[in-house]
Every structure is written in structure tokens, then in C-alpha cells.
N, C-alpha and C positions, 0 to 999 in steps of 0.2 A: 477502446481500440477498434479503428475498423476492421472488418474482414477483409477486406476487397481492396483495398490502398496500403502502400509502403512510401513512408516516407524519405525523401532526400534532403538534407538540410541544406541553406543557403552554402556555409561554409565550403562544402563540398564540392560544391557546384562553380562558386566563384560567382552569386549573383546575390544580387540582395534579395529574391526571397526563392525557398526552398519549393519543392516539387511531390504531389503525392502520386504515386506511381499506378495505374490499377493493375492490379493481378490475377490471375487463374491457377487452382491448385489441379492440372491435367493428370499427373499420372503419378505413382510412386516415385517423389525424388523430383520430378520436373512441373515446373513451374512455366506459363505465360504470359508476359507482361504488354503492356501496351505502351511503347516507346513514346516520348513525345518527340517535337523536333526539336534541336540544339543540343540534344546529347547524342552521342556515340554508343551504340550496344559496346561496342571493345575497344580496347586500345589501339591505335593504329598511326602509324609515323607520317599519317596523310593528314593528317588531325587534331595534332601537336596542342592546339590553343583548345580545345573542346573537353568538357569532362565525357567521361562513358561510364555506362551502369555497372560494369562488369570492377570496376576498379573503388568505385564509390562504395557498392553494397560488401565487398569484399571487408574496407576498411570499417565498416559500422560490425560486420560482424565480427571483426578482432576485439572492437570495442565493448563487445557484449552488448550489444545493441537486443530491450526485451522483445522489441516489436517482429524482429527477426526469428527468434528463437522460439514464439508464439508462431510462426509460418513454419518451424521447423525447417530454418533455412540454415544450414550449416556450413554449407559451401555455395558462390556463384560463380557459374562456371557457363559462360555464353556459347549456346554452337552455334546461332547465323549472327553472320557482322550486319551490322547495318550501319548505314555513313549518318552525321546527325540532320544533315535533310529530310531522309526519308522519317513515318511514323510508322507504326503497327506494330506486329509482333513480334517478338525475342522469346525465343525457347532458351529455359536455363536449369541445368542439373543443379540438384540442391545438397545434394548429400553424397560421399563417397562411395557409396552402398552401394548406389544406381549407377552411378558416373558411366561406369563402363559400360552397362548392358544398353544407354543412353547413347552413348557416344558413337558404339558397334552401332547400333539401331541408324543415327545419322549418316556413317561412313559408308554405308548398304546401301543408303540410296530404299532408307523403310518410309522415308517422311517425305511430305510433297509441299512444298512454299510457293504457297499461291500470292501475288500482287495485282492488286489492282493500279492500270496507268488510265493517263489523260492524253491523249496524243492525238495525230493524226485519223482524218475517218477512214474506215477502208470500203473500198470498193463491193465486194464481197465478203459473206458472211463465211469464209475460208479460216482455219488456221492456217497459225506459221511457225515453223521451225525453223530452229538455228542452234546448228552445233558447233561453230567454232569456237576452236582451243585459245586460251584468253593468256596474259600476259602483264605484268605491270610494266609500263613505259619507262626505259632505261634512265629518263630526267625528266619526266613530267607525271603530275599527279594524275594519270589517267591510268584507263588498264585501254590493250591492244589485243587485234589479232595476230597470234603468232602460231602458225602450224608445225615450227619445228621444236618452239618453245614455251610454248603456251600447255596450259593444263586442260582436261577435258573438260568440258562444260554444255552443259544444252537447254534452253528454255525453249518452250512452246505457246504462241501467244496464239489466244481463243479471242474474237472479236466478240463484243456484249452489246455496245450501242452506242449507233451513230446521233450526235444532235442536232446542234445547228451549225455549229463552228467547231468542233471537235469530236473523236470518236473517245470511247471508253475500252481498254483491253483489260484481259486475263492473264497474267503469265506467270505460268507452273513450271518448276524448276526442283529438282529431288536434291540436289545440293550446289546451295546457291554461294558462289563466288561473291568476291567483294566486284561490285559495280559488275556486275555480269549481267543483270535484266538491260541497265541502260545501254551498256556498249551492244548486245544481241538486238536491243531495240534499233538501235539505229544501221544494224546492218541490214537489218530484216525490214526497213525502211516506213518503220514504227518512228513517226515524228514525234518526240515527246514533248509537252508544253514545258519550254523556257528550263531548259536545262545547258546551264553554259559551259559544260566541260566538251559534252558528246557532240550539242549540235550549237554555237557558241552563237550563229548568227541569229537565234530565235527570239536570246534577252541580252538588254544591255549588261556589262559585266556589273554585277552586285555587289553591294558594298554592307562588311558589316553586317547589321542583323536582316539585312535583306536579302543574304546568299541563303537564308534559312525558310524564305518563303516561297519555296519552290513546290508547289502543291499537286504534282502531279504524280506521284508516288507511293504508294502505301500497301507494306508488308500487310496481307489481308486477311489468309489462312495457311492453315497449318490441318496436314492430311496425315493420318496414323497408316502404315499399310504394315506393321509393324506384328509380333506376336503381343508384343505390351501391353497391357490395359490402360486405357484412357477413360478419363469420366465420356468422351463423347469421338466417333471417329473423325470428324472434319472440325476443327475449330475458329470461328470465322467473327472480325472487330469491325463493323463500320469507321467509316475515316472519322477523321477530327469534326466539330460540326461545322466547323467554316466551308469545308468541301460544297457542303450541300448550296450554299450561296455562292460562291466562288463556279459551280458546274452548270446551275442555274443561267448564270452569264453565259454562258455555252450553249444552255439549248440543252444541258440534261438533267435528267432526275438521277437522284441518287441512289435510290428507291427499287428504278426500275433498272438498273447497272445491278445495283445487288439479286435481284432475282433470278437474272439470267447468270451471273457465276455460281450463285447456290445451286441454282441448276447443275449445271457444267460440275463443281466440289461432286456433289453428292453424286451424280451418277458416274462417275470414276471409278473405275476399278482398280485400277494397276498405276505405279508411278510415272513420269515420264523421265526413262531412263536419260 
């Protein structure tokens, strides 16, 4: 049995072959996983045709699945959504024990969800913020700005490294909404690479398993400001390894993106509320 993988069987999935998950055991009760794309962290009514982990691992654990109970995984319980385009990380309570002190911890605005994007270069080495209150669109799969009706929301995007044909950003966000980096990205006039909901005219519309190679996205880290013990305070997954050729084409290193947001992680102090 490995330590470090949890398996999804094809069945589940709806694909002819199954998925091994890798994993992180962070803190009492909460677990890390490393998304892949074409699943869904949660269910969601935007996503109808897509399995999510949240639903899959749920039904192995009713099944008495050993490999789960070997994780001491009792319950899965997702607190950031992720859409199945993006990869990276999924925070997930494992056991009802923790559930709440987990959940309090997220709803506080204790945890900081750092992304790394592909977009636009910028001019100066400036953060940006953006606090507008977001919204899901009355008949379209997007989410909006709406000030009267819109929920709070605020990301802060750190610039890391310009290449040749695109920039590299950071954006940390202490509780992150569904689609809130991309729509704050494109107010904040963060170009993202080939994203055809936010900015439609970048990629031709995608068909199939090519709305899924959108590679300019990746839940990166995960920041404790928490009283909770964690094996480690900043928890941080490099992207998939295509990244690194796919950025390459652009004029970056992968390499040198990650040192400057470890940078930026680790000297943090406080969330960005």
C-alpha cells in the first residue's frame, strides 16, 4: 500500500482507467491532496458531466474501502472548490472530531490559498488588489461583479516573473470563492493565458477534453495563520510537469517562478484579509 497515493477507480470516475491521488497528512484530521485536472474538488451545478473528489472518496468510504481507513480518513469533507480545469491543492477534513475546529479555522479567514497564474507581463514589479464582491450570473456559467449582491471577496496578486511572452503571478486569497482568482484577475487586468469564460477572445472556444488543457492555473499553497498545528506552516506542490515545457515556450523557468513566491509564502505574516 502506498503511503502517499489514494486511489480512484475507473468506475467512479467514468473513464477507462482510474486515478492515484497524491496526498499530504497536514494536521490532526486534515488532509492535502494534489488535484489533477478533469475532476472537480466538489460538486457543483456548473459541472454536471465531471466526477469531484469530494463525492467519489465519500462513496469508497461507505464501501469500507481498507486503503482509506489505513489514512484514517473517516469523513471527506472539501473546504476550497476548485473547477476541474484548475490542479493543485484541496484542503480536506477527515474526521468529525476536527470538522469544526477546521472549518471555524477556514471561515476566519486562518488559511491563506496561494495560486500560482500565467497571464499577462506587468509592467512593474507592484502588487494588486481587488476586492470586489462577486456573484454567480443570473443564466450564465460565470460568476460577476455585483456590489449590491455579491459576496465579499479579495485577492492580492504579487507579480513573480516576467518572460518572454508572458508574466508569472501570485494570488493569495484567505477564502477563496468559486472562480474568484479568475474573474478578480481580469478586473485587475491580469491577462490570463486562454481562458475562455473571463476573457473568451484569447482561445478558440474548446471542445471536449481540450476545455481541460487550460494550463495557466494552479492552486499552489496553502498558508496556516491558524492556532492549529500543522506538520509545516506554508504548504507549497509545484505544477503538473508539462508546466515546466509548456512555460518554457514562454520564455519561463518554472524554477525561478517558484523561488520568488516561496519568497513572498514564507515572509508573510498575516492573511490577506
Amino acid at each position: 500500500m502506498e503511503e502517499d497515493r489514494i486511489g480512484i477507480p475507473a468506475h467512479l470516475l467514468g473513464q477507462e482507467k482510474g486515478v492515484r491521488i497524491p496526498i499530504l497528512h497536514w494536521g490532526e484530521g486534515m488532509i492535502l491532496l494534489n488535484k489533477p485536472q478533469g475532476i472537480a474538488s466538489k460538486q457543483d451545478p456548473w459541472y454536471p458531466d465531471f466526477p469531484n473528489m469530494e463525492s467519489v472518496f465519500n462513496l469508497q468510504i461507505e464501501a469500507g474501502k481498507p486503503e482509506l481507513s489505513h489514512h484514517k480518513i473517516h469523513q471527506f469533507k472539501v473546504m476550497n472548490s476548485l473547477e476541474p480545469e484548475v490542479t493543485g491543492l484541496v484542503a480536506v477534513c477527515t474526521n468529525e472530531e476536527n470538522s469544526d475546529e477546521w472549518t471555524n479555522t477556514y471561515g476566519s479567514n486562518q488559511l491563506e490559498f496561494g495560486f500560482l497564474l500565467i497571464g499577462s507581463k506587468f509592467s512593474e514589479p507592484k502588487k494588486i488588489e481587488c476586492d470586489h464582491p462577486i456573484v454567480r450570473h443570473h443564466n450564465g456559467k460565470k460568476m460577476q461583479v455585483s456590489h449590491r449582491l455579491g459576496k465579499q471577496a479579495k485577492t492580492v496578486f504579487h507579480p513573480l516573473f516576467n518572460g518572454r511572452d508572458a508574466g508569472a503571478w501570485l494570488a493569495l486569497t484567505s477564502f477563496p470563492r468559486f472562480h474568484q482568482i479568475r474573474l478578480h484577475a481580469m478586473e485587475s487586468g491580469v491577462r490570463l493565458i486562454k481562458d475562455p469564460i473571463y476573457l473568451p477572445g484569447t482561445v478558440e472556444d474548446p471542445q471536449g477534453e481540450d476545455r481541460l488543457k487550460l494550463d495557466w492555473m494552479h492552486a499552489y499553497s496553502i498558508k496556516n495563520h491558524s492556532s492549529l498545528e500543522t506538520e509545516s506552516s506554508v504548504m507549497a506542490l509545484e505544477p503538473p510537469k508539462y508546466w515546466k515545457r509548456n512555460l518554457r515556450k514562454l520564455g519561463i523557468e518554472i524554477e525561478e517562478v517558484r523561488v520568488v513566491a516561496d519568497e513572498i509564502l514564507q515572509n508573510k505574516t498575516l492573511p490577506e484579509e
